[in-house]
PyMOL Python script that loads the backbone (N, CA, C, O; Angstrom):
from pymol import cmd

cmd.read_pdbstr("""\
ATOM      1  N   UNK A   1      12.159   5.218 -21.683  1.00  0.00           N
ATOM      2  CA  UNK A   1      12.700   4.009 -22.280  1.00  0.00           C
ATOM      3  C   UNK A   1      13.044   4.315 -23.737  1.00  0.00           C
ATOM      4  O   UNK A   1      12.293   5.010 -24.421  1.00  0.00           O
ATOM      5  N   UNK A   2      14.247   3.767 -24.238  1.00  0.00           N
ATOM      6  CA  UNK A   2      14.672   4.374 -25.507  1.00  0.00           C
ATOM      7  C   UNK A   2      14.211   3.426 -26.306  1.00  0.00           C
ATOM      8  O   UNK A   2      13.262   2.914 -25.712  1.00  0.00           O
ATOM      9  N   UNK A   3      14.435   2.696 -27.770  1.00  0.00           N
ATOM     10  CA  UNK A   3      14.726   2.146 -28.191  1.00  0.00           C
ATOM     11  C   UNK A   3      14.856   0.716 -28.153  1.00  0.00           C
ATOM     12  O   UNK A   3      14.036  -0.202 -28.136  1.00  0.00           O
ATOM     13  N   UNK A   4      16.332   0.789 -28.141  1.00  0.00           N
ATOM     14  CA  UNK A   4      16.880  -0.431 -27.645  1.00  0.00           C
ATOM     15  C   UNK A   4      16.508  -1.173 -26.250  1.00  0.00           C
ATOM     16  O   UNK A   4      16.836  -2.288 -25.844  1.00  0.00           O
ATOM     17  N   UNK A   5      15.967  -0.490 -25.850  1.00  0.00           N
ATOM     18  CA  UNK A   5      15.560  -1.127 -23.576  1.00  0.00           C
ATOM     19  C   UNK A   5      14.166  -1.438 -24.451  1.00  0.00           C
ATOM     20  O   UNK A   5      13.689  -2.556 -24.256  1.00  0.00           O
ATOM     21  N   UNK A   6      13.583  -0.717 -25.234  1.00  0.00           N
ATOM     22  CA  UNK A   6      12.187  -1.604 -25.591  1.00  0.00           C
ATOM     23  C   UNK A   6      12.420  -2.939 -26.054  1.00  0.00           C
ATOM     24  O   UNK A   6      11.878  -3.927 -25.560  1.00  0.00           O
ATOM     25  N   UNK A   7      13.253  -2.960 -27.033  1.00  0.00           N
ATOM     26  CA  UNK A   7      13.848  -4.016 -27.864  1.00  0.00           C
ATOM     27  C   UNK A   7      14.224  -5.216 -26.490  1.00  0.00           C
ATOM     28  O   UNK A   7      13.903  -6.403 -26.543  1.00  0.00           O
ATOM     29  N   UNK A   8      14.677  -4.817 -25.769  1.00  0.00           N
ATOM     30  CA  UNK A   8      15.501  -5.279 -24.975  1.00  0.00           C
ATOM     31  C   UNK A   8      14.440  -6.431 -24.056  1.00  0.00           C
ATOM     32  O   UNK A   8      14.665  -7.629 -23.883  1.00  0.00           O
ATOM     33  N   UNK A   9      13.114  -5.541 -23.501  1.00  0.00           N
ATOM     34  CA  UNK A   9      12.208  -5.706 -22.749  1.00  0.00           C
ATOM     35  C   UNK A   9      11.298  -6.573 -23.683  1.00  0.00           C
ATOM     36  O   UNK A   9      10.378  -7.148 -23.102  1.00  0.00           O
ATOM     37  N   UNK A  10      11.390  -6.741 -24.875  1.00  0.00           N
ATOM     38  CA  UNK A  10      10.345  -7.912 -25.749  1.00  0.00           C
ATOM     39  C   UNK A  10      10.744  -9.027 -25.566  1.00  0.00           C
ATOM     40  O   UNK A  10      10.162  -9.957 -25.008  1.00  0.00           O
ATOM     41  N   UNK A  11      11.910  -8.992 -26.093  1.00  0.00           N
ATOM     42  CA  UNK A  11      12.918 -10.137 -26.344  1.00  0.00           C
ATOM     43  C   UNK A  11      12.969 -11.417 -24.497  1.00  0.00           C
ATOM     44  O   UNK A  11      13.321 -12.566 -24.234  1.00  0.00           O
ATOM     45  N   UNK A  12      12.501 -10.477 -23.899  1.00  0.00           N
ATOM     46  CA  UNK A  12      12.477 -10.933 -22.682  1.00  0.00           C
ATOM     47  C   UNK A  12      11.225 -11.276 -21.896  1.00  0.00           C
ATOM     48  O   UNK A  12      11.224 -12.038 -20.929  1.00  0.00           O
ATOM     49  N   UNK A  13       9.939 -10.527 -22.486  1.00  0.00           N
ATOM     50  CA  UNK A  13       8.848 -10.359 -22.245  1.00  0.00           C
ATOM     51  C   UNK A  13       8.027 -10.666 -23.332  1.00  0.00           C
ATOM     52  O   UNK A  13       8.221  -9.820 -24.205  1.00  0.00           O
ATOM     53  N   UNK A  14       7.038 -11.654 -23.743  1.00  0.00           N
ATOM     54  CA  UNK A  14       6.025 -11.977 -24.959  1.00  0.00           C
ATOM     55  C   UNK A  14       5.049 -11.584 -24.882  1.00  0.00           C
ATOM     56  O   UNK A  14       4.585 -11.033 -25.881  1.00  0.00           O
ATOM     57  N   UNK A  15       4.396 -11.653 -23.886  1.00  0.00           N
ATOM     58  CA  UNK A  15       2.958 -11.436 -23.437  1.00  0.00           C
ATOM     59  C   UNK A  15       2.429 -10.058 -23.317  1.00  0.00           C
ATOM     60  O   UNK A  15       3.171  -9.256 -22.749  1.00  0.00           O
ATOM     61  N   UNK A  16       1.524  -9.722 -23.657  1.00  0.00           N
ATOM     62  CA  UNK A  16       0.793  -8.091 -23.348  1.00  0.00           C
ATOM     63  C   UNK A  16      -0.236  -8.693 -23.591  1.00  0.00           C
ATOM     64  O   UNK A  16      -0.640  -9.854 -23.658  1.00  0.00           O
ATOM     65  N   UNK A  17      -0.834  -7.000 -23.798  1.00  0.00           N
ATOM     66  CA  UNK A  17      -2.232  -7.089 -23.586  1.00  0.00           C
ATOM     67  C   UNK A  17      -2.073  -5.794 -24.553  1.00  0.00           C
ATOM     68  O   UNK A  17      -1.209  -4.928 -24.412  1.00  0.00           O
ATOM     69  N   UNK A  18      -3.252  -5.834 -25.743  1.00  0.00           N
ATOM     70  CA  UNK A  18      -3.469  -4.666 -26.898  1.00  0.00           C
ATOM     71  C   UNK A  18      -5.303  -4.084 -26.391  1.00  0.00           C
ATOM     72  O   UNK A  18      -6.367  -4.646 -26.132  1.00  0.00           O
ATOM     73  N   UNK A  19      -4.820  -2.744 -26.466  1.00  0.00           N
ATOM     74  CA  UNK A  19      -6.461  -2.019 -25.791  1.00  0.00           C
ATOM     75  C   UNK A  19      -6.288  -1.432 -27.164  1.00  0.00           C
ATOM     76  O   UNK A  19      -5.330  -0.866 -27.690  1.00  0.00           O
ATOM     77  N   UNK A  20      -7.710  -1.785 -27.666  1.00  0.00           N
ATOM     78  CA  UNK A  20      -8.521  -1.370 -28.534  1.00  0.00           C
ATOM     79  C   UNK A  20      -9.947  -0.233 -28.065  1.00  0.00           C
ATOM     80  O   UNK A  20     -10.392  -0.101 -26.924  1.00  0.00           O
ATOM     81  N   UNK A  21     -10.523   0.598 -29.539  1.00  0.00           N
ATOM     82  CA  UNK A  21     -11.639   1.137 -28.650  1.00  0.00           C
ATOM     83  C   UNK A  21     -12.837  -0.015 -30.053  1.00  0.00           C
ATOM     84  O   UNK A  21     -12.620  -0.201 -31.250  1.00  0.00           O
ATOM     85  N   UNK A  22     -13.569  -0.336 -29.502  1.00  0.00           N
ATOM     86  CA  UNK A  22     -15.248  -1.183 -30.193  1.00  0.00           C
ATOM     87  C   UNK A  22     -15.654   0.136 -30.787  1.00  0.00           C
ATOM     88  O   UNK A  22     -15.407   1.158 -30.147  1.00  0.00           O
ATOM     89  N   UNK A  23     -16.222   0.203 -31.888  1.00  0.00           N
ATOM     90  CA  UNK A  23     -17.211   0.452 -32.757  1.00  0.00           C
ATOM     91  C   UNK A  23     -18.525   1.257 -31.856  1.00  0.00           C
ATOM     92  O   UNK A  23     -19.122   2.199 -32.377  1.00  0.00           O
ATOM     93  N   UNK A  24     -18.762   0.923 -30.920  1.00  0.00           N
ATOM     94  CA  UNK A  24     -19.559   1.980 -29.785  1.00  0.00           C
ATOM     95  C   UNK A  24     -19.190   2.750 -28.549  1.00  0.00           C
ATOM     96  O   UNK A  24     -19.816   3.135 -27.562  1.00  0.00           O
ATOM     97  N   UNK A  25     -17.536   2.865 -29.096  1.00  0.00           N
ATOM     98  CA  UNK A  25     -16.612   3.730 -28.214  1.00  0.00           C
ATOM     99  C   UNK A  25     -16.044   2.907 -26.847  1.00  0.00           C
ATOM    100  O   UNK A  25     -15.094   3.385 -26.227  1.00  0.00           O
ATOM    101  N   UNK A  26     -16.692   1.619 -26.405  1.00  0.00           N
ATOM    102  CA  UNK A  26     -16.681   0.908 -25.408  1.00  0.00           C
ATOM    103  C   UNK A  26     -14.850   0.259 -25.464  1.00  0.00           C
ATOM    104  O   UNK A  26     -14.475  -0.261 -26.515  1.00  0.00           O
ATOM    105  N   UNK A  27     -14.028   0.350 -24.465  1.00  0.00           N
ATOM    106  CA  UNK A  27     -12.413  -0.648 -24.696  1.00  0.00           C
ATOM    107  C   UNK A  27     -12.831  -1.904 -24.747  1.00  0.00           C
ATOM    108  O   UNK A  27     -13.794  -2.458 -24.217  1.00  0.00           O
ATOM    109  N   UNK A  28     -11.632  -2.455 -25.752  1.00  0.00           N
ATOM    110  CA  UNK A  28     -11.930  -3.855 -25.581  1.00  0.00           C
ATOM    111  C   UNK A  28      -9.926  -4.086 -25.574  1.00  0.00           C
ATOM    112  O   UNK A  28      -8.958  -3.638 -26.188  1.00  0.00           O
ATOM    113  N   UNK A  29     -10.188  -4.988 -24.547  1.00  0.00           N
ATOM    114  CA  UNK A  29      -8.625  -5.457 -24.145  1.00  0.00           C
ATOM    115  C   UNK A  29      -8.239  -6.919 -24.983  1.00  0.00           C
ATOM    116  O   UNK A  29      -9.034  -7.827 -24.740  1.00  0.00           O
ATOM    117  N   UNK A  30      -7.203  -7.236 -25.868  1.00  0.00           N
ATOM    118  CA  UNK A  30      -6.631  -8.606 -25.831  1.00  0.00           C
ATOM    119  C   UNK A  30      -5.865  -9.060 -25.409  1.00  0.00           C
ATOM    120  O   UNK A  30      -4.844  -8.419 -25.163  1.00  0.00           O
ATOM    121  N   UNK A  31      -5.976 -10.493 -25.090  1.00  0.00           N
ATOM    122  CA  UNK A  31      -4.106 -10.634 -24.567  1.00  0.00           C
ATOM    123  C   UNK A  31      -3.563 -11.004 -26.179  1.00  0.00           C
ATOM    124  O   UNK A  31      -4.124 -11.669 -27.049  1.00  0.00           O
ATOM    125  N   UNK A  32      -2.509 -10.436 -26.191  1.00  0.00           N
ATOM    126  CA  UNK A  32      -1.405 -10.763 -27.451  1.00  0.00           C
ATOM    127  C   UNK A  32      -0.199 -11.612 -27.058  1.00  0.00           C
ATOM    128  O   UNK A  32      -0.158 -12.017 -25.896  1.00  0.00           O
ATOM    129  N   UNK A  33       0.839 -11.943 -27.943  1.00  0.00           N
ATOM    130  CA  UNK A  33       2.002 -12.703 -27.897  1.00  0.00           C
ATOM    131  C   UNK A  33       2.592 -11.185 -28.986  1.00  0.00           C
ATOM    132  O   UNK A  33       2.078 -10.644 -29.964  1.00  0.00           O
ATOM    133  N   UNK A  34       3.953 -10.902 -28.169  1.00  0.00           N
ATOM    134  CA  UNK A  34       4.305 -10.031 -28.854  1.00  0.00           C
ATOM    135  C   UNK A  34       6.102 -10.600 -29.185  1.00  0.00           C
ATOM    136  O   UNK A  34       6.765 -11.121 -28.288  1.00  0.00           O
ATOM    137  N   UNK A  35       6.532 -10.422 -30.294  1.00  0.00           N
ATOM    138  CA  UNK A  35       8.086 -10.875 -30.976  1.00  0.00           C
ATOM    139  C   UNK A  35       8.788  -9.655 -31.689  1.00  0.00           C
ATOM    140  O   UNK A  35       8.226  -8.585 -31.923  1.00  0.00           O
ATOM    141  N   UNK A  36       9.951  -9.929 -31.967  1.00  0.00           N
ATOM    142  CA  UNK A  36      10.169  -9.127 -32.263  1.00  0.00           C
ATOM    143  C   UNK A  36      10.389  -9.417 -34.102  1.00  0.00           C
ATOM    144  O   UNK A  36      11.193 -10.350 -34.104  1.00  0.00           O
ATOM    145  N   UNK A  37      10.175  -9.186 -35.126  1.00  0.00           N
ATOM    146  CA  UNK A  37      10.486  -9.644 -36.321  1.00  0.00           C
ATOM    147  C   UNK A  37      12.536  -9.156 -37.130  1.00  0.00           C
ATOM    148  O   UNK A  37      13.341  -8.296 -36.773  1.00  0.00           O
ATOM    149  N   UNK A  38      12.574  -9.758 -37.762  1.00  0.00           N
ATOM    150  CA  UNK A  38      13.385  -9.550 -38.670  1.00  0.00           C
ATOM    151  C   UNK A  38      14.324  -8.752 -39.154  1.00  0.00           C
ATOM    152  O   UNK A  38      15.402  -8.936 -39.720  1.00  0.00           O
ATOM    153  N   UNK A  39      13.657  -7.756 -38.797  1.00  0.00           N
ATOM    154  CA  UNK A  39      14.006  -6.037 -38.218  1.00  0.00           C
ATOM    155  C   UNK A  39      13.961  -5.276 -36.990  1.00  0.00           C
ATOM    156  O   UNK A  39      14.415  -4.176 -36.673  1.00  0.00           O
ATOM    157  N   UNK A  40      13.194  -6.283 -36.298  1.00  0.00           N
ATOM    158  CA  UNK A  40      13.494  -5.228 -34.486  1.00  0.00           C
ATOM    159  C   UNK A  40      12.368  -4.638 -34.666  1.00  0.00           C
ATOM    160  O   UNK A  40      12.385  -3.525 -34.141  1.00  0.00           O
ATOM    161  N   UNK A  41      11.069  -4.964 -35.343  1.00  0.00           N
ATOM    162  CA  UNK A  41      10.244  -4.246 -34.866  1.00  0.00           C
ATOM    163  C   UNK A  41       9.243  -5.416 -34.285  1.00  0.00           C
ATOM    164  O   UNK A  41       9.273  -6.624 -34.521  1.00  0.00           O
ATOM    165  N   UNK A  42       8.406  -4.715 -33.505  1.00  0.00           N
ATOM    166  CA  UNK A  42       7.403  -5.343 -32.894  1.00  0.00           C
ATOM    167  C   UNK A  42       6.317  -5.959 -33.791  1.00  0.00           C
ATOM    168  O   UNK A  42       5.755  -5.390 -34.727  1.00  0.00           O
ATOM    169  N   UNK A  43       6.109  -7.233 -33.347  1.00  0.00           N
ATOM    170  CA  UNK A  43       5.272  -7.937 -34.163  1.00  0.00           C
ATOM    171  C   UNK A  43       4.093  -8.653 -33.111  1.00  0.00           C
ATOM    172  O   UNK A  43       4.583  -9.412 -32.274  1.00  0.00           O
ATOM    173  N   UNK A  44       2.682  -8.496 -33.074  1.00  0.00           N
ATOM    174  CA  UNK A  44       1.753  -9.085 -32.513  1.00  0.00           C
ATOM    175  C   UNK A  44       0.872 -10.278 -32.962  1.00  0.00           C
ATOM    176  O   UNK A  44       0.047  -9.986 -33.828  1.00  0.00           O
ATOM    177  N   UNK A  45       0.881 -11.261 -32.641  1.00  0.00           N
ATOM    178  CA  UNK A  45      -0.609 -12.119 -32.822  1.00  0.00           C
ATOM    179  C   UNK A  45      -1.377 -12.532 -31.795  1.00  0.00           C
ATOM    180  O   UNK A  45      -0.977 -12.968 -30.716  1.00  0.00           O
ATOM    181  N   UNK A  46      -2.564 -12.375 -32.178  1.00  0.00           N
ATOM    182  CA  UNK A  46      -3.588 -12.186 -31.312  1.00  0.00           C
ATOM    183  C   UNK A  46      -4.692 -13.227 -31.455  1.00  0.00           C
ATOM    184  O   UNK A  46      -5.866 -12.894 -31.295  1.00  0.00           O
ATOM    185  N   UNK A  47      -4.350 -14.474 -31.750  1.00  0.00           N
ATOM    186  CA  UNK A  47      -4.810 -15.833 -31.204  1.00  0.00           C
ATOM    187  C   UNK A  47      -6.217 -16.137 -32.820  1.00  0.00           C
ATOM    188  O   UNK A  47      -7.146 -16.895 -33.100  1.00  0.00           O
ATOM    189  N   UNK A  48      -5.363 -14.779 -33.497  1.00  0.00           N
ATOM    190  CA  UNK A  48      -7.158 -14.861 -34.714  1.00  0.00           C
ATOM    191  C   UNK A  48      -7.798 -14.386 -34.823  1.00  0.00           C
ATOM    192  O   UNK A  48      -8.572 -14.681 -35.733  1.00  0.00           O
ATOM    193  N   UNK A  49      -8.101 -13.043 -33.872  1.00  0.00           N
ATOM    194  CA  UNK A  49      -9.043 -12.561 -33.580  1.00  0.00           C
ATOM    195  C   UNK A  49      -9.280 -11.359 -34.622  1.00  0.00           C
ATOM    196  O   UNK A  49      -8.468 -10.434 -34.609  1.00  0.00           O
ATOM    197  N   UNK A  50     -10.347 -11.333 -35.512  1.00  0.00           N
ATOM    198  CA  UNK A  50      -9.872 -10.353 -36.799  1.00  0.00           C
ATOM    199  C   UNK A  50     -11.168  -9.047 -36.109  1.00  0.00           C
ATOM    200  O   UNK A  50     -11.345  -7.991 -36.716  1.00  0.00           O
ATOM    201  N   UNK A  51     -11.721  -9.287 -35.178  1.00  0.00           N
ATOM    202  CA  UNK A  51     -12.446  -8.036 -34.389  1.00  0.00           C
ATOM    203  C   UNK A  51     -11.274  -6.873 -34.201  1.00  0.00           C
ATOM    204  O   UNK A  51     -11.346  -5.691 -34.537  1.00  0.00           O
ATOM    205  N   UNK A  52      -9.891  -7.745 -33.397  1.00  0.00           N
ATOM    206  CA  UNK A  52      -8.807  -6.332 -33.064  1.00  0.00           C
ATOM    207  C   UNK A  52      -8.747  -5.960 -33.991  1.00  0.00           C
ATOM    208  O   UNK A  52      -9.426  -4.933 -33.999  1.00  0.00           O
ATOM    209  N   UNK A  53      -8.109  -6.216 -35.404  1.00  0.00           N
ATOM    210  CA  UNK A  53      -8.015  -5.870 -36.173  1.00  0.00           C
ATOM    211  C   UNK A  53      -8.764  -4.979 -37.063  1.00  0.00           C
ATOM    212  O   UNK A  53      -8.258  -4.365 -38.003  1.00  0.00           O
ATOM    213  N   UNK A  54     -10.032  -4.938 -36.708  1.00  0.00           N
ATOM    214  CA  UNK A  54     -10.875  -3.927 -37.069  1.00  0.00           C
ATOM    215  C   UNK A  54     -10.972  -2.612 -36.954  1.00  0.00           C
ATOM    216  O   UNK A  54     -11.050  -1.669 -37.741  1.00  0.00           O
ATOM    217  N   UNK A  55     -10.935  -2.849 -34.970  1.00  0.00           N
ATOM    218  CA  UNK A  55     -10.738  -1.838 -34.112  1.00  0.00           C
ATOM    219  C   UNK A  55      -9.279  -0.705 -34.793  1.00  0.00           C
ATOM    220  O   UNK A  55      -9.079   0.446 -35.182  1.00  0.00           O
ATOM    221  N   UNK A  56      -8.532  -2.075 -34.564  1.00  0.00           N
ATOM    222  CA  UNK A  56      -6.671  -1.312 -34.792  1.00  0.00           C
ATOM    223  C   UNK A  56      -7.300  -0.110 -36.703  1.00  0.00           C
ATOM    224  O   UNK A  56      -7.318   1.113 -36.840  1.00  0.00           O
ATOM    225  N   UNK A  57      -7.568  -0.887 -37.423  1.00  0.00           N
ATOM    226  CA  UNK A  57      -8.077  -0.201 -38.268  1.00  0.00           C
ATOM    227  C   UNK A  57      -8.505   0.801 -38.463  1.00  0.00           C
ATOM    228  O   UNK A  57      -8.060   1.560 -39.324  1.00  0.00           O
ATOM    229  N   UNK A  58      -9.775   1.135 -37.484  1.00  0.00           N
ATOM    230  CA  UNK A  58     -10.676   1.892 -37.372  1.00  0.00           C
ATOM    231  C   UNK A  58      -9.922   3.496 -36.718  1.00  0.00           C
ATOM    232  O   UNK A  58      -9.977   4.674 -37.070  1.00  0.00           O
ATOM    233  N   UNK A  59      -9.497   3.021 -36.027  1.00  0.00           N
ATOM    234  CA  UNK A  59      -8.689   3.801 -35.195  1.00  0.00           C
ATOM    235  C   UNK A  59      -7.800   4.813 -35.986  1.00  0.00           C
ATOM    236  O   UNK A  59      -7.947   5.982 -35.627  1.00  0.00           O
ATOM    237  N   UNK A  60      -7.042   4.624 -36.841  1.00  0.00           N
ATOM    238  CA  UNK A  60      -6.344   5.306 -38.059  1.00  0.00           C
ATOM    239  C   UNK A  60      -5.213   5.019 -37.210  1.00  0.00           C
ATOM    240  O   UNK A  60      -5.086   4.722 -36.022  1.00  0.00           O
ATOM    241  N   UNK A  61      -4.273   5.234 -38.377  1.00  0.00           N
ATOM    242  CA  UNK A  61      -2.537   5.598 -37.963  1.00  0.00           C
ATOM    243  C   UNK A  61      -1.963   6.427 -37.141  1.00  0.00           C
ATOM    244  O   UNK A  61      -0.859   6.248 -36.628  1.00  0.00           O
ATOM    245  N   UNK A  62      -2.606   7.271 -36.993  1.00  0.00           N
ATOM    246  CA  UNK A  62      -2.400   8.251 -35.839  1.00  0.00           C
ATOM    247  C   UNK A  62      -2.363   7.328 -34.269  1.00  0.00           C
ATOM    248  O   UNK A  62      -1.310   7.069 -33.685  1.00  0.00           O
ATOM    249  N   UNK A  63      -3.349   7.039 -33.913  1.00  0.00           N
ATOM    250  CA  UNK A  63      -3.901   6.100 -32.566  1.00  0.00           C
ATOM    251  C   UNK A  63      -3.111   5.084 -32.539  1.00  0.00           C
ATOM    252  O   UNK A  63      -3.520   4.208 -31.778  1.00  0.00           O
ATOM    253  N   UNK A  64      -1.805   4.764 -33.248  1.00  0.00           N
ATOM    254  CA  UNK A  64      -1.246   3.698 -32.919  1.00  0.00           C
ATOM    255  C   UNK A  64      -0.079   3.706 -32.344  1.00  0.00           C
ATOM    256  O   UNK A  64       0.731   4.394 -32.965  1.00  0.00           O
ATOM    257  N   UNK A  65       0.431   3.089 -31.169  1.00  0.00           N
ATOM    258  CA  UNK A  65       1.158   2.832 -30.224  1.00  0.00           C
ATOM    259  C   UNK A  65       2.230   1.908 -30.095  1.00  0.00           C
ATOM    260  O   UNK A  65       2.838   1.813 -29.029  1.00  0.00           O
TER     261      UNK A  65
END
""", "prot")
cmd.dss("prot")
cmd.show_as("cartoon", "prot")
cmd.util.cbc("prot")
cmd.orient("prot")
């Protein structure tokens, strides 16, 4: 899938699901609402939950998807 078919597939699709790893190596799954912003890139919110956000953190820049 290139690019644009991702782009393509948001715009059409909101819903996912973001896998995180917990702080004791254990997955933890969310469901997200995913958009696309301003620029075509992917944008997530995740209902508040500032735990993913930890995880997504923790994880470094590398681990991100």
């Amino acid at each position: 899938m290139d690019l644009e078919e991702a782009r393509s597939f948001l715009r059409e699709h909101h819903r996912g699901i973001l896998a995180t790893v917990r702080k004791d190596g254990r997955p933890q799954m969310s469901p997200v609402s995913v958009a696309l912003d301003g620029e075509g890139r992917p944008a997530m919110q995740d209902q508040g939950r500032v735990i993913v956000r930890i995880d997504i953190e923790r994880a470094g820049p590398d681990r991100h998807a």
